[in-house]
Biopython code that builds the backbone (N, CA, C, O; Angstrom):
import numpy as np
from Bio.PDB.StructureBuilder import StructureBuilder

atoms = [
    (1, "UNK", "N", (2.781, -0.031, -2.950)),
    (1, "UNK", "CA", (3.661, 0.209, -4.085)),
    (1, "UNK", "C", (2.838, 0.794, -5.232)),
    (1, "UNK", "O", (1.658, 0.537, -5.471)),
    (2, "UNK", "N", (3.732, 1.712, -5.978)),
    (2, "UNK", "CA", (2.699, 2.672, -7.206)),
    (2, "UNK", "C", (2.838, 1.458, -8.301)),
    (2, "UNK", "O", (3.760, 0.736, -8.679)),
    (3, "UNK", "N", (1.834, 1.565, -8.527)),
    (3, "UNK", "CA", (1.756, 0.206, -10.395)),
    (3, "UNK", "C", (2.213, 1.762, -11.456)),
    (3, "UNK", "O", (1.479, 2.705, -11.749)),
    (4, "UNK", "N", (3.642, 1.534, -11.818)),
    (4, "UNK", "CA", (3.747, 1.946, -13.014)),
    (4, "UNK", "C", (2.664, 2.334, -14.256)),
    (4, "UNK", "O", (2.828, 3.269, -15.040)),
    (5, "UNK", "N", (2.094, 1.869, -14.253)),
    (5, "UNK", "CA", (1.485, 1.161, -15.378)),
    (5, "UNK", "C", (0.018, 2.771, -15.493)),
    (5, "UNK", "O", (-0.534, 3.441, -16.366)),
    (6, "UNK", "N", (0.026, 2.654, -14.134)),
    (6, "UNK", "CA", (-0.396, 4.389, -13.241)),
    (6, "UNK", "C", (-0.268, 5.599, -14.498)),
    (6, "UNK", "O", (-1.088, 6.203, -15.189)),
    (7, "UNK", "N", (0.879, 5.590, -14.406)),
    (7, "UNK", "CA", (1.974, 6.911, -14.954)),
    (7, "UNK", "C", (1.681, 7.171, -16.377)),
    (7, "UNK", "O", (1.843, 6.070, -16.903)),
    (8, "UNK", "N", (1.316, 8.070, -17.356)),
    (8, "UNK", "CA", (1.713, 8.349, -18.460)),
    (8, "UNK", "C", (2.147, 8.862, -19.386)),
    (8, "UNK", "O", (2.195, 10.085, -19.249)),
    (9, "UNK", "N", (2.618, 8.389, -20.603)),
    (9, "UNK", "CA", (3.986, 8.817, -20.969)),
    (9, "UNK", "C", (4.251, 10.761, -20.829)),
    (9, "UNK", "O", (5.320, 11.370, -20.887)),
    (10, "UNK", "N", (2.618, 11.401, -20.605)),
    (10, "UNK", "CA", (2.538, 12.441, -20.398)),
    (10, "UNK", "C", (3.406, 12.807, -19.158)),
    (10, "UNK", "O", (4.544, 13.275, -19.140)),
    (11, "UNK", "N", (2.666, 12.509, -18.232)),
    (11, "UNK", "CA", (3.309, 12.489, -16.677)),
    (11, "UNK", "C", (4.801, 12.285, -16.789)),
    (11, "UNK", "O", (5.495, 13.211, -16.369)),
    (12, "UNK", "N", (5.352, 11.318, -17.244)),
    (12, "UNK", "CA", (6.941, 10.659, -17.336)),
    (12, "UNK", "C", (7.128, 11.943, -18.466)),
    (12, "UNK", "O", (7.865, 12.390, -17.587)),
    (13, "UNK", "N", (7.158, 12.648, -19.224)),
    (13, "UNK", "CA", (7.949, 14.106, -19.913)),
    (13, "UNK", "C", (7.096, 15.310, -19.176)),
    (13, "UNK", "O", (7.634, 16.401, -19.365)),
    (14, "UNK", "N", (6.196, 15.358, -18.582)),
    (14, "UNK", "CA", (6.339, 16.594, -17.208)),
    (14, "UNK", "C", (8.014, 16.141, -16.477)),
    (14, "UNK", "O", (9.111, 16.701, -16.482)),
    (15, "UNK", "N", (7.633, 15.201, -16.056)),
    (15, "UNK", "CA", (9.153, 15.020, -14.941)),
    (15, "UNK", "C", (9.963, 15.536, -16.003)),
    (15, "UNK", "O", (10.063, 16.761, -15.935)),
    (16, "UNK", "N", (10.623, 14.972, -17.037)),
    (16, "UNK", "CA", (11.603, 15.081, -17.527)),
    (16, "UNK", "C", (11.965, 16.293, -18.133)),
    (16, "UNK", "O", (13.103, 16.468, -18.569)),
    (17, "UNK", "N", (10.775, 17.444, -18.216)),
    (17, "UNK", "CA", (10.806, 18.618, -18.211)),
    (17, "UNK", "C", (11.523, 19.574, -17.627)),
    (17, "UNK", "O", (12.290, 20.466, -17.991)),
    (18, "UNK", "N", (10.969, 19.059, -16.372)),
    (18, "UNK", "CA", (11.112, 20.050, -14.802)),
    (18, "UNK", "C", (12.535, 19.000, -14.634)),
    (18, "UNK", "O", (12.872, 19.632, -13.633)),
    (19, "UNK", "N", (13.374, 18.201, -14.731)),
    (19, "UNK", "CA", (14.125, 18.373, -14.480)),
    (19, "UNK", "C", (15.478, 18.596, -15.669)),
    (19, "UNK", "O", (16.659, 18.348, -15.426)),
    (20, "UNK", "N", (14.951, 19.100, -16.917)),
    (20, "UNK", "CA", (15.836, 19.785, -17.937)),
    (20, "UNK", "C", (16.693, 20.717, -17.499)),
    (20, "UNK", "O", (17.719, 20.946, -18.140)),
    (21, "UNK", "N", (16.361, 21.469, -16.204)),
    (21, "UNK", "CA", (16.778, 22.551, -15.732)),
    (21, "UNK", "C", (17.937, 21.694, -14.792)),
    (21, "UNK", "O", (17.717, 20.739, -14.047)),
    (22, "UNK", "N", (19.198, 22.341, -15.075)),
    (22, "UNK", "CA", (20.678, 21.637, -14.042)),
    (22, "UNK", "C", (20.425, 22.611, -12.913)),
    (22, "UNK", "O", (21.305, 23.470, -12.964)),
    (23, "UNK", "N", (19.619, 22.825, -11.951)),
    (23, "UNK", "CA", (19.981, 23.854, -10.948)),
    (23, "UNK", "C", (18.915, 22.460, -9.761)),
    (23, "UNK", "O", (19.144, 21.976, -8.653)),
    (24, "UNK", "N", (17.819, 22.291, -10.742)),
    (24, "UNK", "CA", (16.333, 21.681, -10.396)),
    (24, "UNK", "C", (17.011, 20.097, -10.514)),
    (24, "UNK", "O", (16.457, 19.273, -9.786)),
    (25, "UNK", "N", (18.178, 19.581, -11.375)),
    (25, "UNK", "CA", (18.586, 18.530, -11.263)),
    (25, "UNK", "C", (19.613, 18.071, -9.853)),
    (25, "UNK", "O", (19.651, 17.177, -9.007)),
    (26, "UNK", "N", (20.439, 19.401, -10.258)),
    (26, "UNK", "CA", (21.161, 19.010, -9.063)),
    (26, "UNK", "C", (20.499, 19.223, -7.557)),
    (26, "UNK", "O", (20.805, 18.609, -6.535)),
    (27, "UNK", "N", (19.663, 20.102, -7.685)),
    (27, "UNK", "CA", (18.680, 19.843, -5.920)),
    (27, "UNK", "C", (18.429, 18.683, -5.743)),
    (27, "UNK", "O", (18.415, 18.262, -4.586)),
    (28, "UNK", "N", (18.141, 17.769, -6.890)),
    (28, "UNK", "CA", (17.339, 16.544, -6.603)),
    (28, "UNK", "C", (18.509, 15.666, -6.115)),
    (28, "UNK", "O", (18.509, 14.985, -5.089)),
    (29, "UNK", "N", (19.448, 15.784, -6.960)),
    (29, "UNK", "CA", (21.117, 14.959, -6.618)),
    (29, "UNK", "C", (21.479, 15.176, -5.147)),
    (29, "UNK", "O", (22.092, 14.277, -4.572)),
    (30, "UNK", "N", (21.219, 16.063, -4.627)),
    (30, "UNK", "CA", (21.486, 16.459, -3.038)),
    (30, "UNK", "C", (20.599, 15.934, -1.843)),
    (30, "UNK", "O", (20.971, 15.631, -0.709)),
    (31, "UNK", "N", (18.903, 15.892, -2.566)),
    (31, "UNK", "CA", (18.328, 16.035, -1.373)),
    (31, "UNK", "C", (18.078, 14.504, -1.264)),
    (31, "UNK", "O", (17.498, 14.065, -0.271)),
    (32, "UNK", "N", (18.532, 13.619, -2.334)),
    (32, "UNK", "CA", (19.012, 11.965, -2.490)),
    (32, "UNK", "C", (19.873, 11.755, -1.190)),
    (32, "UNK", "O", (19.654, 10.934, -0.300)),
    (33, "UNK", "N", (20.736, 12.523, -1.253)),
    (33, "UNK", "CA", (22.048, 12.136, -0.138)),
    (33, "UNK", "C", (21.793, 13.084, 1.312)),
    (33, "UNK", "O", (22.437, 12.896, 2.344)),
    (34, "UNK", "N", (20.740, 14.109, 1.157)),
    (34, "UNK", "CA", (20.787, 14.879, 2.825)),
    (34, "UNK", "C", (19.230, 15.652, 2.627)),
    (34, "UNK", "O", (18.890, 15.819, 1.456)),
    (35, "UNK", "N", (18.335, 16.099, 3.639)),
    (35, "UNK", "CA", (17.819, 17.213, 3.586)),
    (35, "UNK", "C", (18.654, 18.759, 3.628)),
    (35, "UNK", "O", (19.677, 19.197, 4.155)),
    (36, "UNK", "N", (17.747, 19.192, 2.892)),
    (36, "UNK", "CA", (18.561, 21.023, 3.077)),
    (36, "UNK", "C", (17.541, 21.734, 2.817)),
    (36, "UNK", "O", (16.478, 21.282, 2.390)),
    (37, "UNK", "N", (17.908, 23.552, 3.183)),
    (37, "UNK", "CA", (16.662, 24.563, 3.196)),
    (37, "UNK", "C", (17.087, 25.274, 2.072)),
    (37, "UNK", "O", (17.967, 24.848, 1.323)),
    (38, "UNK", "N", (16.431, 26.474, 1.895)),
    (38, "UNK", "CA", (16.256, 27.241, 0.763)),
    (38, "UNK", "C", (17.270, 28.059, 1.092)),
    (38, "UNK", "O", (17.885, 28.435, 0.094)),
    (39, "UNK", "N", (17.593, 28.389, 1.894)),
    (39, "UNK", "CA", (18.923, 29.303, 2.354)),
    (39, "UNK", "C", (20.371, 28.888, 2.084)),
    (39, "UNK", "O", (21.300, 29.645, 1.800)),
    (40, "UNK", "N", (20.401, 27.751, 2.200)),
    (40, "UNK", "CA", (21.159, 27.025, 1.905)),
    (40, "UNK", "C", (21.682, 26.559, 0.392)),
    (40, "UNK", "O", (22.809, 26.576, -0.102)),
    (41, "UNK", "N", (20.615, 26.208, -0.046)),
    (41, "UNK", "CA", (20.428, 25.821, -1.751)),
    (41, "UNK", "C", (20.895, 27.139, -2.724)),
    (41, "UNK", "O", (21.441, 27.028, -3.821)),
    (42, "UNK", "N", (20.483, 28.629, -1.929)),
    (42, "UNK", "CA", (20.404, 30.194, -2.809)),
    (42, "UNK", "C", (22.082, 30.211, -2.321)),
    (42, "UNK", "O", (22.779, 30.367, -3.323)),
    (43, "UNK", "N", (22.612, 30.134, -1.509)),
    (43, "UNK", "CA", (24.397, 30.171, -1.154)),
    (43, "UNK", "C", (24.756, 28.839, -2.041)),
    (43, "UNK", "O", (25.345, 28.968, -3.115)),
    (44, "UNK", "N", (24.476, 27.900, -1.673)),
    (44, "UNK", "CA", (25.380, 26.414, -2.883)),
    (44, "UNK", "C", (25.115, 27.149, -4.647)),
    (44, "UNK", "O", (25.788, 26.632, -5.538)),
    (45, "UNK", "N", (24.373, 28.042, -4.944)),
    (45, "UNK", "CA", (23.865, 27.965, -6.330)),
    (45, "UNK", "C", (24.002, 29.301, -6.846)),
    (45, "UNK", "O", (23.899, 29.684, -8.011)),
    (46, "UNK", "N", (24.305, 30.099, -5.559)),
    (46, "UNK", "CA", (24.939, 32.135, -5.672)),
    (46, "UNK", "C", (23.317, 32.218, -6.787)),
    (46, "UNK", "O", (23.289, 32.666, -7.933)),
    (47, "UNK", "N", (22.233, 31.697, -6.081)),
    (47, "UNK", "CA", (21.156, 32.552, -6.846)),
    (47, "UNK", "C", (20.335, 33.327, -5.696)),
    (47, "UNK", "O", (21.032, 33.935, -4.883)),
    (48, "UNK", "N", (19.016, 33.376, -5.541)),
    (48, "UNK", "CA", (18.492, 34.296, -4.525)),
    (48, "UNK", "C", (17.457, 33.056, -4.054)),
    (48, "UNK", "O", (17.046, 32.155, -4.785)),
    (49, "UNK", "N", (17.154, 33.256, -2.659)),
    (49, "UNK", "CA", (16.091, 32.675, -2.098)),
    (49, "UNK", "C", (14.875, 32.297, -2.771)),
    (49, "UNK", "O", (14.384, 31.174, -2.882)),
    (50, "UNK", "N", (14.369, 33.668, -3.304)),
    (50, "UNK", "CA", (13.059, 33.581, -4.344)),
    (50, "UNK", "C", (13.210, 32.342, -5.702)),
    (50, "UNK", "O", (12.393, 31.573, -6.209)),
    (51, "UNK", "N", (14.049, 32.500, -5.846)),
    (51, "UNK", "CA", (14.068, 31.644, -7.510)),
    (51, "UNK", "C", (14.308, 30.472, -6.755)),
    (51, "UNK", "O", (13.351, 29.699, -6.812)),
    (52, "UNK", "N", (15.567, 29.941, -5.839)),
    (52, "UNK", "CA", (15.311, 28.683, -4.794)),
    (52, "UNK", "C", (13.989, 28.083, -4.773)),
    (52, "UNK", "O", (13.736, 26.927, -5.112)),
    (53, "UNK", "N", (12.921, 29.204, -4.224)),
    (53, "UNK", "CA", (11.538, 28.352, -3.588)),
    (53, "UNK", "C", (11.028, 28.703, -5.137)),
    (53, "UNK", "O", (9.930, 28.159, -5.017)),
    (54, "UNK", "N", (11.018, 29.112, -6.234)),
    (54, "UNK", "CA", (10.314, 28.537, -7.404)),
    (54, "UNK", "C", (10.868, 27.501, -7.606)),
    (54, "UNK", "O", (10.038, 26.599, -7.488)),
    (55, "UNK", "N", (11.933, 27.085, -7.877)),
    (55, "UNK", "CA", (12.187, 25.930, -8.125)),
    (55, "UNK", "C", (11.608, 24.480, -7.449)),
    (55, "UNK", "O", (11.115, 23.422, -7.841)),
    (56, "UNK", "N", (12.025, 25.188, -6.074)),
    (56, "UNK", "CA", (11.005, 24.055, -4.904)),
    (56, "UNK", "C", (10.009, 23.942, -5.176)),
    (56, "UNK", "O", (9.802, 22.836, -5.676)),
    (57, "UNK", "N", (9.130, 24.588, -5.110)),
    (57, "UNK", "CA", (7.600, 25.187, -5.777)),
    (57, "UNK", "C", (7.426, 24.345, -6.779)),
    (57, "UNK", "O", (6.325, 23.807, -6.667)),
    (58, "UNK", "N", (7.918, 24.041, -7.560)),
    (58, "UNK", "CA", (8.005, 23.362, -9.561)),
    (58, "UNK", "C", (8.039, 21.678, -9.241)),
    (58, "UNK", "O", (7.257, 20.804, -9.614)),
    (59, "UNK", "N", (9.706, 21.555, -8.097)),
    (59, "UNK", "CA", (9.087, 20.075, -7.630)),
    (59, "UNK", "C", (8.386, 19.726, -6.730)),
    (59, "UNK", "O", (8.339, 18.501, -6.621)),
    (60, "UNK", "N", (7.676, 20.400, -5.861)),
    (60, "UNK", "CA", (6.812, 20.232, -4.841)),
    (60, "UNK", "C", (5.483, 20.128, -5.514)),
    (60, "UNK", "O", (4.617, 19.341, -5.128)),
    (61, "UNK", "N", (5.335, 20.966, -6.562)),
    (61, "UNK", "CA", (3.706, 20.784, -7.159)),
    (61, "UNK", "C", (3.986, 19.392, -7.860)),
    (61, "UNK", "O", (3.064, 18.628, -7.574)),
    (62, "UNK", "N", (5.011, 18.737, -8.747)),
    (62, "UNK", "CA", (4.904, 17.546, -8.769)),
    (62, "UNK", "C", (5.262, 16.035, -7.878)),
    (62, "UNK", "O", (5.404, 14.859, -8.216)),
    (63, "UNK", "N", (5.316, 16.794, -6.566)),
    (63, "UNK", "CA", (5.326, 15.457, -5.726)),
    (63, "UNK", "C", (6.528, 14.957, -5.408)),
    (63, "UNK", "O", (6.653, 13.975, -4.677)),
    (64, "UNK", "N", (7.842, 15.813, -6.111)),
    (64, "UNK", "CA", (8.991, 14.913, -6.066)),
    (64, "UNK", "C", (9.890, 15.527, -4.722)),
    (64, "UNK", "O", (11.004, 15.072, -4.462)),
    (65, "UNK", "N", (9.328, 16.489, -4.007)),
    (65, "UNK", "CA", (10.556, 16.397, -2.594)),
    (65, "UNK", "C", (9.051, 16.746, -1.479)),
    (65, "UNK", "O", (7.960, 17.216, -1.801)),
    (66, "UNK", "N", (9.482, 16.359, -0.308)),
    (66, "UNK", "CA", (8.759, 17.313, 0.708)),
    (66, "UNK", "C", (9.043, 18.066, 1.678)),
    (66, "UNK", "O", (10.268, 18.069, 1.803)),
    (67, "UNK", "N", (8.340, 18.986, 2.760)),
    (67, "UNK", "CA", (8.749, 19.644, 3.578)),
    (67, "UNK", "C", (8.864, 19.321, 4.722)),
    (67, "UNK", "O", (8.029, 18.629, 5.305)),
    (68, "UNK", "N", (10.216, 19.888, 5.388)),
    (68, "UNK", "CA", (9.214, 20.024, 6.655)),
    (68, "UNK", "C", (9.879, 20.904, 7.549)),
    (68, "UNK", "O", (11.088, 21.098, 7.673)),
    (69, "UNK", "N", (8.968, 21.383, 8.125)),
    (69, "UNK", "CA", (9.769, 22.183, 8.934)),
    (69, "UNK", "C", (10.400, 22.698, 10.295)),
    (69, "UNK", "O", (10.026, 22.036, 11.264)),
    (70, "UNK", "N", (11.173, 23.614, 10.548)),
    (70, "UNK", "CA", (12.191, 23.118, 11.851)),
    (70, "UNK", "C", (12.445, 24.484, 12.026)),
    (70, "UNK", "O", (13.399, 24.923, 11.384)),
    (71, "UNK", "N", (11.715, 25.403, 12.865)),
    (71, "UNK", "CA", (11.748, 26.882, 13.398)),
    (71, "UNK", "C", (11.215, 27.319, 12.305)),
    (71, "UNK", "O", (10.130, 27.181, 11.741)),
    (72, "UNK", "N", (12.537, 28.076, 12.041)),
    (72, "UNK", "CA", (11.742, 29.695, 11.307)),
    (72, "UNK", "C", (12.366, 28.890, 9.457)),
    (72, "UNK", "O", (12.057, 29.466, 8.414)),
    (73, "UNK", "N", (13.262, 27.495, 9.449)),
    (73, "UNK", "CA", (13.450, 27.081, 8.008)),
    (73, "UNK", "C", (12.403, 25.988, 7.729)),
    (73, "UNK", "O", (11.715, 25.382, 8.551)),
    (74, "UNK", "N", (12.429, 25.889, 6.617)),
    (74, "UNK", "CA", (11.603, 25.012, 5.839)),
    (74, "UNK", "C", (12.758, 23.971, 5.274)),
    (74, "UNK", "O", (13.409, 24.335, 4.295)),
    (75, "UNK", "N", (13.053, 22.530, 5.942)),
    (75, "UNK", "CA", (13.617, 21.767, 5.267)),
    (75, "UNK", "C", (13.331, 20.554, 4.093)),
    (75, "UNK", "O", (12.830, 19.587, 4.666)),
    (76, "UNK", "N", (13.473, 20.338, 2.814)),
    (76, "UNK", "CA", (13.326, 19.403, 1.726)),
    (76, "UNK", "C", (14.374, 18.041, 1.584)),
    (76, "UNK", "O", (15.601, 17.953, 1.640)),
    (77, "UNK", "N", (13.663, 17.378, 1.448)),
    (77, "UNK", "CA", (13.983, 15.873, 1.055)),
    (77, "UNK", "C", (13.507, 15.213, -0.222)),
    (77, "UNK", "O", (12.356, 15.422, -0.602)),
    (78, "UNK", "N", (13.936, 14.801, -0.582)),
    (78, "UNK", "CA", (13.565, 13.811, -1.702)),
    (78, "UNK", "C", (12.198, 12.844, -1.431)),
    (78, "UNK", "O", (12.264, 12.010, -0.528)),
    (79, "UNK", "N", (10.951, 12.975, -2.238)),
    (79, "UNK", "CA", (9.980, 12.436, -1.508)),
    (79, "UNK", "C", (9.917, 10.745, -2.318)),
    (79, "UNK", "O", (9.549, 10.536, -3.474)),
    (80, "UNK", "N", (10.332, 9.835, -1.436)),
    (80, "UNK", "CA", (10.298, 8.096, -1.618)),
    (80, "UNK", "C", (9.130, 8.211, -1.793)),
    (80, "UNK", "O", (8.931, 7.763, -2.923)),
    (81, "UNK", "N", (8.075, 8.587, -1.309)),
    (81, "UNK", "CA", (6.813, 8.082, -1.490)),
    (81, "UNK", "C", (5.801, 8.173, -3.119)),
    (81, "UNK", "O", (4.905, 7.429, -3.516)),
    (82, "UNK", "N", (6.313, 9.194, -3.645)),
    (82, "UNK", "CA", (6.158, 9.621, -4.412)),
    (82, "UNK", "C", (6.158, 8.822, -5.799)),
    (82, "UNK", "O", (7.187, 8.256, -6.168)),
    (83, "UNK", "N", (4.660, 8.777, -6.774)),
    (83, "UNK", "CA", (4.728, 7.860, -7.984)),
    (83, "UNK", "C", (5.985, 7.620, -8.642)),
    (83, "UNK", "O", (6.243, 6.586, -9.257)),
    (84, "UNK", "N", (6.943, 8.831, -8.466)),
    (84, "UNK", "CA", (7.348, 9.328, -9.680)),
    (84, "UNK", "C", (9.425, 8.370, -8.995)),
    (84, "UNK", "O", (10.492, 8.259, -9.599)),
    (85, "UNK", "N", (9.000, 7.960, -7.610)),
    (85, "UNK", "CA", (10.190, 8.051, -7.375)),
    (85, "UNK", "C", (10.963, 7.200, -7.540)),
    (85, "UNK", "O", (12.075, 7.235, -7.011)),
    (86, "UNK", "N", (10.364, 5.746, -8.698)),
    (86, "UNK", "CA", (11.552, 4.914, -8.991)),
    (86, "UNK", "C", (11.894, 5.626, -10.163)),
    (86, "UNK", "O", (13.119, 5.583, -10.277)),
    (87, "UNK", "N", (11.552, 6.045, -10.771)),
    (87, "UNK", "CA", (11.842, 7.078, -12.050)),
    (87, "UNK", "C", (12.732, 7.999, -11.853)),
    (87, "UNK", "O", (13.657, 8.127, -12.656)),
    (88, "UNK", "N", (12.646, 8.587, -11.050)),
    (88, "UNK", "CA", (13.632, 10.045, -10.241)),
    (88, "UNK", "C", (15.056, 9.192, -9.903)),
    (88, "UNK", "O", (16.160, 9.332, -10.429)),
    (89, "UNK", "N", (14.603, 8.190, -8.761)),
    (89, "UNK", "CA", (15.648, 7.450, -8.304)),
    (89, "UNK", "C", (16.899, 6.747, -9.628)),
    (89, "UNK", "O", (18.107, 6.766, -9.391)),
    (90, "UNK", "N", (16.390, 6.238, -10.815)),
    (90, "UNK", "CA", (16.898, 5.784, -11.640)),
    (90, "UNK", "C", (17.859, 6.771, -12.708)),
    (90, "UNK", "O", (18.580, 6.306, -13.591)),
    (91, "UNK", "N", (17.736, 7.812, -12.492)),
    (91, "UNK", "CA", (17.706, 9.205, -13.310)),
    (91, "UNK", "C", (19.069, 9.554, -12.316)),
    (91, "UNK", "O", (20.272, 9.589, -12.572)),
    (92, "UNK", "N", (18.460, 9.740, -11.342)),
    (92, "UNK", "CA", (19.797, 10.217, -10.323)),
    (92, "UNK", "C", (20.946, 9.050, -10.257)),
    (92, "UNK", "O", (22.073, 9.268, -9.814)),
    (93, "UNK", "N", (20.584, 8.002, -10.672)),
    (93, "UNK", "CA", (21.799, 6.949, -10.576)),
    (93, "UNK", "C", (23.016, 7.369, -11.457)),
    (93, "UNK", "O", (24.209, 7.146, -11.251)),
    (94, "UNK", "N", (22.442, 8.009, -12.453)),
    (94, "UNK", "CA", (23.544, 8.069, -13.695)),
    (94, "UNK", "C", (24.325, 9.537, -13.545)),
    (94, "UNK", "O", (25.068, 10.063, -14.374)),
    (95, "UNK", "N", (23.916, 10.052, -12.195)),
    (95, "UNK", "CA", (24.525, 11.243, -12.343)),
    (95, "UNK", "C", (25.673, 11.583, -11.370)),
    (95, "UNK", "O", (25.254, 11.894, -10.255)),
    (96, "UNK", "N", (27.170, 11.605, -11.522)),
    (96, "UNK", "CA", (27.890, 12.080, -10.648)),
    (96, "UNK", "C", (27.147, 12.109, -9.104)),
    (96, "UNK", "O", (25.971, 12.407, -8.892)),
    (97, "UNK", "N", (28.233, 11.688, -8.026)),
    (97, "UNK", "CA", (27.938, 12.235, -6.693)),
    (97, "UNK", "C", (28.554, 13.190, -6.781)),
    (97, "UNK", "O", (29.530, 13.278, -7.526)),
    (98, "UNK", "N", (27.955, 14.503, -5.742)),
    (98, "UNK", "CA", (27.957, 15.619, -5.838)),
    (98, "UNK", "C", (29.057, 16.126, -4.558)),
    (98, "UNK", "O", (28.982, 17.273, -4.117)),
    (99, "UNK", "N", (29.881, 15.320, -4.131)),
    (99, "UNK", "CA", (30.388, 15.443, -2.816)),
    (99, "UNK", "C", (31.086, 16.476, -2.369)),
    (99, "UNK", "O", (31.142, 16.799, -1.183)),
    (100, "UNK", "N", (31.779, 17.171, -3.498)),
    (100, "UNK", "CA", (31.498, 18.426, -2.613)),
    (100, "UNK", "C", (31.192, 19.756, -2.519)),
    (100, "UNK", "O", (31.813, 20.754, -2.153)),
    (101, "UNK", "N", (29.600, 19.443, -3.117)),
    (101, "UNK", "CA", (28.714, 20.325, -2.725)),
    (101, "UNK", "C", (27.909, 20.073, -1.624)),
    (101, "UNK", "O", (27.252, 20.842, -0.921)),
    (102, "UNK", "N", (28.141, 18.312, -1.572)),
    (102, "UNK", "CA", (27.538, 17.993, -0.224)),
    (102, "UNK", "C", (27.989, 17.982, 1.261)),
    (102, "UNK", "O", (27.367, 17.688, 2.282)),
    (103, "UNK", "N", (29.337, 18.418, 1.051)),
    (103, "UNK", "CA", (30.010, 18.852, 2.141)),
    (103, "UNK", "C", (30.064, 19.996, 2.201)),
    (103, "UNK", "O", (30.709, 20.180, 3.233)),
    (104, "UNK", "N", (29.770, 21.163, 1.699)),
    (104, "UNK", "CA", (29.744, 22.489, 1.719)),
    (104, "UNK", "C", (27.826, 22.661, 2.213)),
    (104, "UNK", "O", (27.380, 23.234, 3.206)),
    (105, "UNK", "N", (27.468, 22.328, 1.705)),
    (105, "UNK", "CA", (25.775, 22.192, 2.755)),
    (105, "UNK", "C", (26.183, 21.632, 4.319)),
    (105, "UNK", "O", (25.942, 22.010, 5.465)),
    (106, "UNK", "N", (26.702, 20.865, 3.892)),
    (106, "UNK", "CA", (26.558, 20.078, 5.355)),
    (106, "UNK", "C", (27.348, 21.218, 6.584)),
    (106, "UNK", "O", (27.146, 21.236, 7.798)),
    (107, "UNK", "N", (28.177, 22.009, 5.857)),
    (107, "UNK", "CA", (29.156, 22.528, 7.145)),
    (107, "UNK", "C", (28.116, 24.055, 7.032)),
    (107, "UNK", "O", (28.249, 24.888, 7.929)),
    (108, "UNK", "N", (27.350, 24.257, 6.155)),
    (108, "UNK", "CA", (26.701, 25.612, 6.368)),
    (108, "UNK", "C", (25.579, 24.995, 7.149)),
    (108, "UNK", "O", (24.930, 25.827, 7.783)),
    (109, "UNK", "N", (25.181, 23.745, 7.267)),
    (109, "UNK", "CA", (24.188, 23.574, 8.509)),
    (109, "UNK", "C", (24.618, 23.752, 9.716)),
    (109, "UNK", "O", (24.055, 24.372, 10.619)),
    (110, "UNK", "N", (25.885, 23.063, 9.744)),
    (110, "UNK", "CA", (26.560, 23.527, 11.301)),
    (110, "UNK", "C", (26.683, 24.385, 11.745)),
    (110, "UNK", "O", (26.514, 24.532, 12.956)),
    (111, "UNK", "N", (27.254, 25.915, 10.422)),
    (111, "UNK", "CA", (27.228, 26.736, 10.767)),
    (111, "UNK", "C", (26.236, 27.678, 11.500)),
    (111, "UNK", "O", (26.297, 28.454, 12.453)),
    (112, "UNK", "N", (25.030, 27.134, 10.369)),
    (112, "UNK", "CA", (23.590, 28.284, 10.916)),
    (112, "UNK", "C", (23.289, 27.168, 12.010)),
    (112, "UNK", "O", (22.678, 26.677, 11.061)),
    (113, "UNK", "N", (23.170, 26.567, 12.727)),
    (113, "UNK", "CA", (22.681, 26.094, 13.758)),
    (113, "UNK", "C", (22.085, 25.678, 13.415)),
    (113, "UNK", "O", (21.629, 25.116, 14.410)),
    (114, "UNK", "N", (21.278, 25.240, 12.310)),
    (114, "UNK", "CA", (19.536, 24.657, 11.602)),
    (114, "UNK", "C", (19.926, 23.509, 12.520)),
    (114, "UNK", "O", (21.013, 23.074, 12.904)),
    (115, "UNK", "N", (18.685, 23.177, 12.734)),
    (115, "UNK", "CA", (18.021, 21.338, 13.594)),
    (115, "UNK", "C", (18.616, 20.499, 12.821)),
    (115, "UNK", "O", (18.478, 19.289, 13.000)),
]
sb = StructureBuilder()
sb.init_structure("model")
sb.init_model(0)
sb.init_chain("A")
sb.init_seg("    ")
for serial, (resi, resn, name, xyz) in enumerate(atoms, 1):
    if name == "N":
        sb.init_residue(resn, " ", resi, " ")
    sb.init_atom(name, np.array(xyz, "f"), 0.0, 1.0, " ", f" {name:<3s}", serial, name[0])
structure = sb.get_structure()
């Protein structure tokens, strides 16, 4: 278990930075309830692939989702392991479920065949 006590107040407003952004919030709201790829995330958000993986990129350099991958996609999850993730976890409590955006991922996985 991470000792809080770890973290400082620096570290705790990086997070709260990187997730000022509602595009970077709501990924996090999703990948709480499912993994999903970047292909996926650029169709739920009508932005482009590229700005997708910056964003990934932004929480991946701080630890808060991970990869993994499955053919030719790269799938993200919400990373539990992570210092930051009773903090994240507590943050996402207060925010709407997203259900159906999470059913519109879920049926474009079926669709593309992803693992």
């Amino acid at each position: 278990m991470i000792n809080a006590e770890n973290i400082t107040v620096n570290d705790y407003a990086d997070v709260l930075k990187l997730l000022g952004d509602k595009t970077r919030l709501s990924i996090l709201k999703i990948l709480e309830q499912t993994e999903c790829c970047v292909c996926l995330f650029a169709d739920l958000f009508d932005i482009s692939q590229s700005a997708i993986s910056q964003h990934m990129r932004k929480l991946k350099d701080l630890d808060l989702v991970k990869e993994d991958p499955h053919k030719q996609w790269i799938f993200y999850s919400l990373n539990t392991d992570s210092k930051y993730y009773g903090f994240i976890k507590s943050i996402l409590e207060q925010i709407p479920e997203v259900v159906a955006d999470l059913k519109k991922v879920e049926a474009d996985v079926l669709e593309m065949n992803c693992p």
